[in-house]
C-alpha positions, 0 to 999 in steps of 0.5 A, a space after each residue: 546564545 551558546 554555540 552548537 557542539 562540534 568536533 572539538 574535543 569530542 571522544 573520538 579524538 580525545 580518545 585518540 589523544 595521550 593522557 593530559 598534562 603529562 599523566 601516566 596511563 591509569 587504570 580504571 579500577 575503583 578509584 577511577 570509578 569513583 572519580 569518574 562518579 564525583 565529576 558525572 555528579 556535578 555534570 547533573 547538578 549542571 543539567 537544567 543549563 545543559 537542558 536550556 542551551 540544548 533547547 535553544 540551539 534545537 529551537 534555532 535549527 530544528 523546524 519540528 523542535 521550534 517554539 509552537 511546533 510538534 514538540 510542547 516545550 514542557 515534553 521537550 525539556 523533559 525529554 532532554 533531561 530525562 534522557 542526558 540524566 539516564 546517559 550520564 547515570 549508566 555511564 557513571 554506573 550507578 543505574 544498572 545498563 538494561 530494560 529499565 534503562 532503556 525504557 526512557 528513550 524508547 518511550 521518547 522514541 514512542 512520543 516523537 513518532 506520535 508527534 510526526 516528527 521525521 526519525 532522523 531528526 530526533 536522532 541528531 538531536 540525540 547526538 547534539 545532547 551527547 556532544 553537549 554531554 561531553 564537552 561538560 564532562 571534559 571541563 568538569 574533569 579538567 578543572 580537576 587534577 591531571 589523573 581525572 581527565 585521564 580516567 574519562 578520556 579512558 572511559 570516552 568509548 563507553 560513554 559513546 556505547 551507552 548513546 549508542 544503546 539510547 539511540 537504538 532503543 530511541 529507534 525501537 521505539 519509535 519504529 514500534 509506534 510507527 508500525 501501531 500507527 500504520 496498522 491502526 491506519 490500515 484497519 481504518 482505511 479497510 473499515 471504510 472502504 468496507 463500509 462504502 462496499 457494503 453500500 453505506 456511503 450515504 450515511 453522514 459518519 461513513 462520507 465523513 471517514 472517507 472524506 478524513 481517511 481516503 481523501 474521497 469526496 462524498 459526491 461525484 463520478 466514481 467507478 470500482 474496480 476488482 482486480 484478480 491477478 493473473 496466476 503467473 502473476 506470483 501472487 496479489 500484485 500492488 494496486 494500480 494506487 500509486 498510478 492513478 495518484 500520478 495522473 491526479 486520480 484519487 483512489 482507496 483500495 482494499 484486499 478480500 480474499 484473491 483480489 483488491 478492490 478499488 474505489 476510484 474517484 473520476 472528477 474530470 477525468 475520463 473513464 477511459 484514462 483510468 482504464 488505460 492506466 489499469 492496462 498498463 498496470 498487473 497483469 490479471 482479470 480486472 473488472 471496471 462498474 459503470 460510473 456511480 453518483 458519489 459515495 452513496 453508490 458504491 455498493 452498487 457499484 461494486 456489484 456491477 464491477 463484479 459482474 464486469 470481472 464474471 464475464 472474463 474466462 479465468 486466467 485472462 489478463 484484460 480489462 472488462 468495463 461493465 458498459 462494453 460487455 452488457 450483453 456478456 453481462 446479462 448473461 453471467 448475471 442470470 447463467 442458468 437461463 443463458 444456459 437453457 437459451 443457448 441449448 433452446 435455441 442452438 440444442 442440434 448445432 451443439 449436438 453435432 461433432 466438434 469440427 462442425 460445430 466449431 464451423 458453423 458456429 464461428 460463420 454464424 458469429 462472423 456474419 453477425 459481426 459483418 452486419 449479416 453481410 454473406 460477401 464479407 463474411 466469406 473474406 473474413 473467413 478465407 471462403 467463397 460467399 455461397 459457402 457461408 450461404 451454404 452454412 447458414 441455411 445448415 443451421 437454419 434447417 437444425 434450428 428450424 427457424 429463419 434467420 430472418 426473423 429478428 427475435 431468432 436473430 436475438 436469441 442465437 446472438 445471446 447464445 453465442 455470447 453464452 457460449 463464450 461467456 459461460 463455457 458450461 453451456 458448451 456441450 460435453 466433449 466426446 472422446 478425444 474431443 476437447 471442451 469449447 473454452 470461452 473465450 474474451 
């Protein structure tokens, strides 16, 4: 088996070095070209055995260049004859130093990224090939008279910029495939996740691409998540993609319009550990669906992650999951009879002035929220317990109705809820007088 090349008699320390066996300086005019063209000539006779000994020594240290890996034998040698071929040409000057010249490596570069075989390997099998090159070069032009081997040491720096232009185009290439790859992958990705969105999972071809394309199994426990950043945010921020992969959550993700969407595969895990991810991630208004049954229920449950976002003001950062805000839900689902509901029921309260409206409205809610205790309502709102008495016989005597009926309950409780929910249904302020903003 031959050696692998090493530093040995490589061009930067000849180059270094004085002219051999006592020569005198030469210049390399057009007998030094011509010189310089007799011995590459023979180097390329010798190609087929550079071409084997490179093989086998990438073979033996190089994993993707082994025998029955990414690379078939026949590309392989190609390659490498290709490539040493059009170094030692260029050097040599008898092909022009361009595009044309330029094309073999990058069409390399091309193949090997198609290949999956990691940049930095090829790279260092490019410098194995010109060191091999070289060491040809060097015997050839020693077993000629002194004067040769002085023209290629003068010449040993142009050798090296004509590697250094292959590697860059190798590198081209190869990065140009690179981003094609990653493009077409991107639009693959999206033209799943918008067939899933579009509520197509049940089809065989759709569950088929999202199980290839996203790792997404066709059935089991799935939520969707639509997430808007907030507008000190600075713009769409990265999807939560990264975290949930850290926890073993398995997710796709697609941008449209002002948010990104995701497709979040629960397995075992519970919701509310993605909901805690979510809130540790950007900062912005994210809606969360009820869990769907597989990917067959993924439009639906894009609907519902969209109607969980509604009911945020704009400009929150917080996290709706659908199944705590159904009333908040109900209501952004069908605004305009919210909107008649809470004027119907609250029309005389709304109609008073700010300040007391404000009060009675906010008692109204504090009794609700302490299970219509009076006593505990009053400690929450720093007030003695006949004041909150006082306020809601004030309300009931504008709504005219009781308290104590349970659907006059039910209707000013999911007018409060429209109130903070949809703030168009608050009543238009006076002068100087601020509108009533939802609030979450």
């Amino acid at each position: 088996m031959p050696r692998e090349p090493d530093d040995v008699g490589s061009p930067t320390r000849a180059g270094m070095a004085a002219p051999a066996r006592g020569a005198a300086a030469t210049d390399p005019g057009a007998d030094g070209t011509a010189l310089i063209r007799d011995v590459v000539g023979v180097v390329l006779t010798h190609l087929p055995r550079l071409v084997d000994q490179l093989v086998e020594i990438v073979q033996g240290a190089e994993h993707p260049y082994r025998r029955g890996g990414a690379i078939p034998d026949a590309d392989m040698r190609r390659s490498f004859h290709d490539n040493m071929a059009g170094v030692l040409r260029v050097f040599a000057g008898t092909t022009p130093d361009g595009p044309e010249a330029a094309a073999v490596p990058r069409e390399t570069g091309r193949r090997r990224a198609e290949q999956g075989v990691p940049l930095e390997c090829v790279l260092h099998v490019y410098r194995l090939g010109a060191q091999l090159l070289w060491e040809a070069l060097l015997a050839e032009a020693r077993s000629r008279p002194p004067e040769v081997l002085g023209h290629l040491i003068d010449r040993a720096s142009q050798l090296w910029s004509v590697v250094d232009r292959y590697s860059v185009a190798f590198a081209d290439g190869y990065r140009a495939r690179e981003a094609e790859t990653r493009r077409s992958d991107a639009r693959r990705r999206d033209a799943v996740l918008d067939a899933l969105l579009d509520g197509r999972g049940a089809e065989p071809a759709v569950a088929a691409e999202a199980r290839a394309v996203l790792g997404l199994p066709a059935h089991g426990r799935y939520v969707v998540v639509t997430l808007v950043p907030a507008p000190a945010a600075g713009g769409l921020p990265r999807a939560p993609r990264d975290a949930l992969a850290a926890h073993g959550i398995a997710s796709g993700w697609r941008v449209r319009a002002d948010r990104e969407i995701g497709v979040v595969y629960l397995g075992r895990a519970p919701l509310r550990r993605v909901v805690a991810l979510l809130q540790a991630g950007p900062r912005g208004r994210i809606g969360v669906s009820s869990e769907v049954d597989g990917l067959a229920e993924i439009g639906t449950g894009y609907r519902l992650a969209e109607t969980a976002l509604r009911t945020l003001p704009e400009g929150a950062a917080a996290v709706a999951v659908l199944d705590d805000r159904l009333p908040e839900a109900l209501v952004v689902s069908s605004p305009q009879i919210a909107q008649r509901l809470a004027h119907g029921t609250l029309a005389r309260v709304l109609d008073l002035d700010r300040a007391e409206r404000d009060v009675l409205l906010d008692t109204l809610e504090v009794w609700f929220g302490c299970e219509r205790s009076a006593s505990r309502a009053a400690q929450a709102l720093h007030c003695h317990r006949n004041t909150v008495l006082n306020r809601l016989r004030r309300i009931e005597k504008l709504t005219g109705r009781s308290l104590e009926d349970d659907r006059h309950q039910l209707a000013c409780r999911l007018a409060l809820v429209a109130l903070r929910t949809l703030p168009r249904t608050a009543p238009a302020p006076g002068p100087g007088d601020q509108p009533r903003l939802a609030t979450s």
